[in-house]
C-alpha positions as CSV (number, residue, x, y, z in Angstrom):
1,X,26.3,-38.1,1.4
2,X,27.6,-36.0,4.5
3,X,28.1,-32.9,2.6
4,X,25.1,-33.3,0.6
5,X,23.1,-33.2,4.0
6,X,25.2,-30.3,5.1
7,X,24.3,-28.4,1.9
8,X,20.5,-29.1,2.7
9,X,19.9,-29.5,6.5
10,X,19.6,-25.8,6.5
11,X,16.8,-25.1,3.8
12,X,13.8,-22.7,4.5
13,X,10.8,-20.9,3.1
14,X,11.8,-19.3,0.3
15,X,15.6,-19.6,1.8
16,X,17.2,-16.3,3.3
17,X,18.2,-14.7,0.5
18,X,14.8,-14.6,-0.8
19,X,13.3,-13.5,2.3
20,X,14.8,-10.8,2.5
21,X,15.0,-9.9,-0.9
22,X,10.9,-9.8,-0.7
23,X,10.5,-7.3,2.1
24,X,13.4,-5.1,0.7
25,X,11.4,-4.7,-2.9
26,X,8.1,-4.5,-1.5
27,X,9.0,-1.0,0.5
28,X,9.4,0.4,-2.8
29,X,5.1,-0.8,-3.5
30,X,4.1,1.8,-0.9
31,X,2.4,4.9,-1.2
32,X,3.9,8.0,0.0
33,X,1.9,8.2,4.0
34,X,4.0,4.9,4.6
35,X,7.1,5.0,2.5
36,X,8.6,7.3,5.1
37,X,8.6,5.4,7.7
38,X,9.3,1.8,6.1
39,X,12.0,3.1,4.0
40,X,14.1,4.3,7.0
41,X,13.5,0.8,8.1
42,X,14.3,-1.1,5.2
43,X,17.7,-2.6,6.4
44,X,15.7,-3.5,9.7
45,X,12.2,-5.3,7.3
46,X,14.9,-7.2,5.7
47,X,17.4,-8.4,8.5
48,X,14.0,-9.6,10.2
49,X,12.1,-11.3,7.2
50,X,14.3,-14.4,8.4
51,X,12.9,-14.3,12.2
52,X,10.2,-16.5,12.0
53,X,12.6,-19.4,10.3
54,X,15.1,-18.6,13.1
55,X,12.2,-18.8,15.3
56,X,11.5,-22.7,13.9
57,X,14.3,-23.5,15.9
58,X,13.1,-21.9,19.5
59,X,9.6,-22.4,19.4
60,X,7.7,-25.5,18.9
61,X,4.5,-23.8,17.8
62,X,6.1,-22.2,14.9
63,X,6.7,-24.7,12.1
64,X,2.7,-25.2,11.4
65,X,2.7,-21.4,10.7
66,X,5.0,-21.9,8.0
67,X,2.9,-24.2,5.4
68,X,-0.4,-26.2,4.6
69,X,-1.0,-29.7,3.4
70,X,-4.1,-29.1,1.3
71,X,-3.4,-32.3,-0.9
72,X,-4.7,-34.2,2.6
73,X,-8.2,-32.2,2.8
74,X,-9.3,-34.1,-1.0
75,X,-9.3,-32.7,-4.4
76,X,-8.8,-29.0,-5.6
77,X,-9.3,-26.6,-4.9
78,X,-10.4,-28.7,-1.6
79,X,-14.2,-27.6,-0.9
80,X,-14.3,-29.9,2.2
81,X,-11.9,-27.8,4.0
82,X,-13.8,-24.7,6.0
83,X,-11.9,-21.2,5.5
84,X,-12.8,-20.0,8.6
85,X,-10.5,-21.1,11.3
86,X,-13.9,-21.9,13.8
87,X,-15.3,-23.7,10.7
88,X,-11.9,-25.6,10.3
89,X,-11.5,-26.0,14.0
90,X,-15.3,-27.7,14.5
91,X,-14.5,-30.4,11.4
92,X,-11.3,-31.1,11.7
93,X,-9.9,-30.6,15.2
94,X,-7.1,-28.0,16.0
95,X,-4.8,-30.5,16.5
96,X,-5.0,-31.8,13.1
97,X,-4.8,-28.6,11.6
98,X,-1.7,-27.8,13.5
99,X,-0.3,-31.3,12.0
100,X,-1.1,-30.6,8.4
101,X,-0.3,-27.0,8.7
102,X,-1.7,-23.5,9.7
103,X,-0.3,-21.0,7.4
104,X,-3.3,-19.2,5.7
105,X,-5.0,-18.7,9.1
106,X,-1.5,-17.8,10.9
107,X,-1.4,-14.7,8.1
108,X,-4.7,-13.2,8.8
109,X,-3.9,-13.4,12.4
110,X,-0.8,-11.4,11.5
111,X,-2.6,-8.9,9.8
112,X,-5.0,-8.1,12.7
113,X,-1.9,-7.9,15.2
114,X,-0.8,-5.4,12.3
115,X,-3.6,-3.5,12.6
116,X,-3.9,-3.0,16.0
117,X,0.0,-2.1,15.9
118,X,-1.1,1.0,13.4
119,X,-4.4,2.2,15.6
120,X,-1.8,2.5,18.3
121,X,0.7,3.7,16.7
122,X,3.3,1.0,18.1
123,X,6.6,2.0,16.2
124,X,8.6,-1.2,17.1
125,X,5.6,-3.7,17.0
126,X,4.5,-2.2,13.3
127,X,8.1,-3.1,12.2
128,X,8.2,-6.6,13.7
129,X,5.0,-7.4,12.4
130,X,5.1,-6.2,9.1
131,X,8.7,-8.3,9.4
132,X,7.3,-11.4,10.3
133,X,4.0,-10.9,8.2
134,X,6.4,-10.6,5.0
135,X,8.0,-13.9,5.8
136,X,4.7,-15.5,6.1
137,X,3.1,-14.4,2.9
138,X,6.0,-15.1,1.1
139,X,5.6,-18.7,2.4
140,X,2.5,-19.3,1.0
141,X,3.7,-17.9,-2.6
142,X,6.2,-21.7,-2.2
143,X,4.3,-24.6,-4.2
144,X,5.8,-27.3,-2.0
145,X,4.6,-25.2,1.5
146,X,1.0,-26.3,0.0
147,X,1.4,-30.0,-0.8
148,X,2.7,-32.8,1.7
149,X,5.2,-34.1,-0.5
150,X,7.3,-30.8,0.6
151,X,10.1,-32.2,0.0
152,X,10.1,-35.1,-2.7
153,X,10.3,-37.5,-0.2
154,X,7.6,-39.5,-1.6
155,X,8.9,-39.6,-5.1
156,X,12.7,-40.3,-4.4
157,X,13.1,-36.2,-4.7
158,X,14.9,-35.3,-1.6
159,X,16.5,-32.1,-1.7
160,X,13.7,-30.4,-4.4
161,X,12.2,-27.8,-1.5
162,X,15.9,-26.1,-1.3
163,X,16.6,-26.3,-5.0
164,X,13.3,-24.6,-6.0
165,X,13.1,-21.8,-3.0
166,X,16.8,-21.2,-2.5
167,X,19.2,-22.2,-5.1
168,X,16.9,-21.0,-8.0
169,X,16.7,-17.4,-6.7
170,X,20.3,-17.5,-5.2
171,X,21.8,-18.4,-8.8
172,X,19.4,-16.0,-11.0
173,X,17.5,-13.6,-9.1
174,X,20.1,-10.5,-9.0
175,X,20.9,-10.7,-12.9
176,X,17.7,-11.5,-14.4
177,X,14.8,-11.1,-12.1
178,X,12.5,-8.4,-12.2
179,X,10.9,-7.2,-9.1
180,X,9.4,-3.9,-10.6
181,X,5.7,-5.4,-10.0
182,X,3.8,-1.6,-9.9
183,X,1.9,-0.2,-6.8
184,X,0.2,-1.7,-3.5
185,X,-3.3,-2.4,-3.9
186,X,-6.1,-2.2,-1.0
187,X,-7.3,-5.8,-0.2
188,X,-11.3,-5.6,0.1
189,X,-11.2,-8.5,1.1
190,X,-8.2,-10.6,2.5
191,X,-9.5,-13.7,3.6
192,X,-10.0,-14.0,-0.2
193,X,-6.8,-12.7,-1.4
194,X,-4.6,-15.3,0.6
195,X,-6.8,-18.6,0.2
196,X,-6.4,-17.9,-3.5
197,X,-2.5,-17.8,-3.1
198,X,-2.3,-20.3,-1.4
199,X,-4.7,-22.4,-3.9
200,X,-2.0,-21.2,-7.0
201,X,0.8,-22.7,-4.8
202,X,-0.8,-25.9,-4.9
203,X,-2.1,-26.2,-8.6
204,X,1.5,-25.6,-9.4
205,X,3.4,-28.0,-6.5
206,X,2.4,-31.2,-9.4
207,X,4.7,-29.0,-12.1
208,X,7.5,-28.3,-9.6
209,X,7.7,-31.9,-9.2
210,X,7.1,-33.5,-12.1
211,X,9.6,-30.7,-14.2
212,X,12.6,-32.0,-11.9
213,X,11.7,-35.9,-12.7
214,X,11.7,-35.7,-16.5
215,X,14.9,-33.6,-16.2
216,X,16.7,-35.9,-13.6
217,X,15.6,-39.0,-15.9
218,X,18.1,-37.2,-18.8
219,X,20.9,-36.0,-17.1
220,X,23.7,-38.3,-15.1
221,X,24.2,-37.5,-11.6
222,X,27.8,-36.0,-12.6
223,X,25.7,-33.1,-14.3
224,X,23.2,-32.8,-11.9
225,X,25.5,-31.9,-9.1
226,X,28.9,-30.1,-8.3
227,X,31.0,-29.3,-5.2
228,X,31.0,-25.4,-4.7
229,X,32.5,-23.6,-1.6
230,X,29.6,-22.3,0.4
231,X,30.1,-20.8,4.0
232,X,33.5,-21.7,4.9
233,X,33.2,-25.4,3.5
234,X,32.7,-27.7,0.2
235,X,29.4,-29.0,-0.4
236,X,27.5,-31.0,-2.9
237,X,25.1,-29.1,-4.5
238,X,22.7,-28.7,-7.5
239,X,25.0,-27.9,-10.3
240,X,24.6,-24.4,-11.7
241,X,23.8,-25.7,-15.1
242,X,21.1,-28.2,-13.9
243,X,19.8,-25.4,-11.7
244,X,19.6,-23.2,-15.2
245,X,17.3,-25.7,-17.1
246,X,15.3,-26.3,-14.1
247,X,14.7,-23.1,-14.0
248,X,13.7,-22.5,-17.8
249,X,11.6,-26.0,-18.1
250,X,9.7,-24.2,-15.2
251,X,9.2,-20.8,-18.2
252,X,10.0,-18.6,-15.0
253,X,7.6,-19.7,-12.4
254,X,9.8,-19.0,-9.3
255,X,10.6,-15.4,-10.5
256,X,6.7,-15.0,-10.7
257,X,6.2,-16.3,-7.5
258,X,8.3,-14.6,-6.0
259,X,7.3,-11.2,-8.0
260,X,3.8,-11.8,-6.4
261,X,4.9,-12.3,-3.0
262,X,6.7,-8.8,-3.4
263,X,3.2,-7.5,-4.3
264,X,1.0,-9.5,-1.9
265,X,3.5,-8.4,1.1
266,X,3.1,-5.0,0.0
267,X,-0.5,-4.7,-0.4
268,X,-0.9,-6.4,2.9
269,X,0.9,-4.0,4.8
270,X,-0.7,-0.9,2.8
271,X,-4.0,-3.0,4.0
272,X,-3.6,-3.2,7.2
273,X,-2.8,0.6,7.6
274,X,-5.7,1.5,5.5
275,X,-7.7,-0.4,8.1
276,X,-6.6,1.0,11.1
277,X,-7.6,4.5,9.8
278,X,-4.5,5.9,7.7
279,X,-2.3,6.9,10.7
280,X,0.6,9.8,10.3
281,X,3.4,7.4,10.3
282,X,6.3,10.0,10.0
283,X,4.7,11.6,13.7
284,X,5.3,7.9,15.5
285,X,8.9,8.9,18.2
286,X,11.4,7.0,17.9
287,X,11.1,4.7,20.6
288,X,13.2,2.0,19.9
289,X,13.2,-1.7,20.4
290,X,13.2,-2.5,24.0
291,X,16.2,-5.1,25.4
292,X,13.5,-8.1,25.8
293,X,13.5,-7.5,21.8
294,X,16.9,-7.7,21.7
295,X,17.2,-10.5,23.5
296,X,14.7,-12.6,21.7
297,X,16.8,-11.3,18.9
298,X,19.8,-12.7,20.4
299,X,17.8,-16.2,21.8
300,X,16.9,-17.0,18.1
301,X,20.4,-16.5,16.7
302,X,21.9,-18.6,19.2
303,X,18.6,-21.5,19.1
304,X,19.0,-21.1,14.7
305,X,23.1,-21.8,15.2
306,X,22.7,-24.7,17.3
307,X,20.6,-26.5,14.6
308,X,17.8,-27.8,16.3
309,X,14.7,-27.5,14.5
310,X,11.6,-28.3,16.4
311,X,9.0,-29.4,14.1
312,X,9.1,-30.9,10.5
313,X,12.5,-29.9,8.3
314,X,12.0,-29.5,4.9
315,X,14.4,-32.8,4.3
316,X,11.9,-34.8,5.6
């Protein structure tokens, strides 16, 4: 049971591999005014895509940002629940929103700070929040970040949030996925565009977890799990064989997730830089990041390795 826990204590959005994988494809989505710039930056967009799960671990405020419970707000595609934040705020309380989850509001905050970024032509904040902004809309793109049974914990399913958003994409992505998903597209109307991504995630959160209980009811525990070497120690962890007819009983729904996310981080950024007026990104100097950004850089490393997570784990 130790190692088990070991294998999953450290699971997140979409898992770093993923993360990163996202913003590193969805450079190659922008048009040529913006390519410049994020291309250079491409190593930095991806390191980075992993700062706001680092940041879980720092800042207590940070978890709700990550996810929505929209199964607790009635049936789909959940008409009682305002999609304006004041709306939301007024009927609910801010409180209880934080509890059941922020994310869809946290995004179009992150575009705005985006936007302001462009209009001023903030080098280092245009990278950090198109970073962060990545990681966010590639949360939302996660079936399980949009239903309260995140993890399986309500149906005996423990573990299910890792094996879907990280082992999945860790075992298959680099041989078989496809991440050629076309151009950005201009958002007319984002508000839209993200509740609508969020409402796929949870029409498909009953399938994640109802694919992994038929095929746990046919397979023995001694298939469903192996001990692999991962980072310097053996763990317990969803066999590779399980993992592969998980993955095909799901007829590739976590490579299309995670093909859209590629496009919807993409367009946003394209969006945001539309709306602040097209700026001449290749003229921005080179300022670069201050040292209070490397030291939060630093503060989050050190808060991530000491394996504290303030707010809900994804093993709960």
């Amino acid at each position: 049971m130790f190692l088990f826990m070991a294998m999953t204590k450290q699971c997140f959005c979409w898992g770093f591999y993923a993360h990163r994988q996202v913003n590193y494809y969805a450079v190659f989505l922008l048009p040529p005014g913006m390519l410049g710039l994020y291309k250079k930056e491409i190593a930095f967009l991806s390191d980075h895509a992993v700062d706001p799960d680092k940041r879980r671990y720092a800042v207590p405020e940070e978890g709700p940002r990550h996810f929505i419970d929209l199964d607790r707000y009635g049936e789909y595609p959940f008409p009682d629940l305002p999609r304006s934040w004041e709306a939301a705020c007024a009927k609910f309380g801010e409180d209880s929103l934080q509890r059941h989850g922020i994310a869809p509001w946290w995004i179009l905050r992150m575009m705005q700070r985006l936007t302001k970024a462009f209009e001023s032509g903030n080098r280092p904040l245009i990278l950090k929040y198109s970073a962060d902004l990545g990681h966010y809309l590639s949360d939302i793109h996660v079936p399980l970040h949009a239903c309260s049974n995140h993890n399986g914990q309500f149906t005996g399913q423990q573990g299910i949030h890792g094996f879907w958003e990280s082992r999945i994409p860790e075992l298959f992505a680099a041989s078989s996925f496809d991440f050629l998903v076309g151009r950005a597209g201009y958002l007319a109307e984002v508000p839209g565009f993200v509740w609508s991504r969020v409402l796929e995630s949870a029409a498909a959160s009953d399938t994640v977890l109802r694919v992994e209980r038929e095929l746990s009811a046919r397979i023995s525990p001694d298939r469903k799990f192996s001990f692999e070497f991962r980072n310097g120690s053996v763990v317990r962890q969803y066999a590779a064989g399980y993992s592969d007819q998980y993955h095909r009983m799901l007829k590739g729904m976590v490579e299309r997730r995670m093909r859209q996310s590629v496009y919807a981080v993409a367009s946003c950024w394209y969006t945001a830089w539309v709306n602040a007026g097209q700026p001449d990104l290749n003229g921005l100097s080179g300022e670069d990041f201050t040292a209070s950004d490397r030291a939060e850089w630093e503060s989050l490393q050190k808060a991530w390795m000491n394996d504290r997570l303030k707010g809900r784990s994804c093993n709960d």
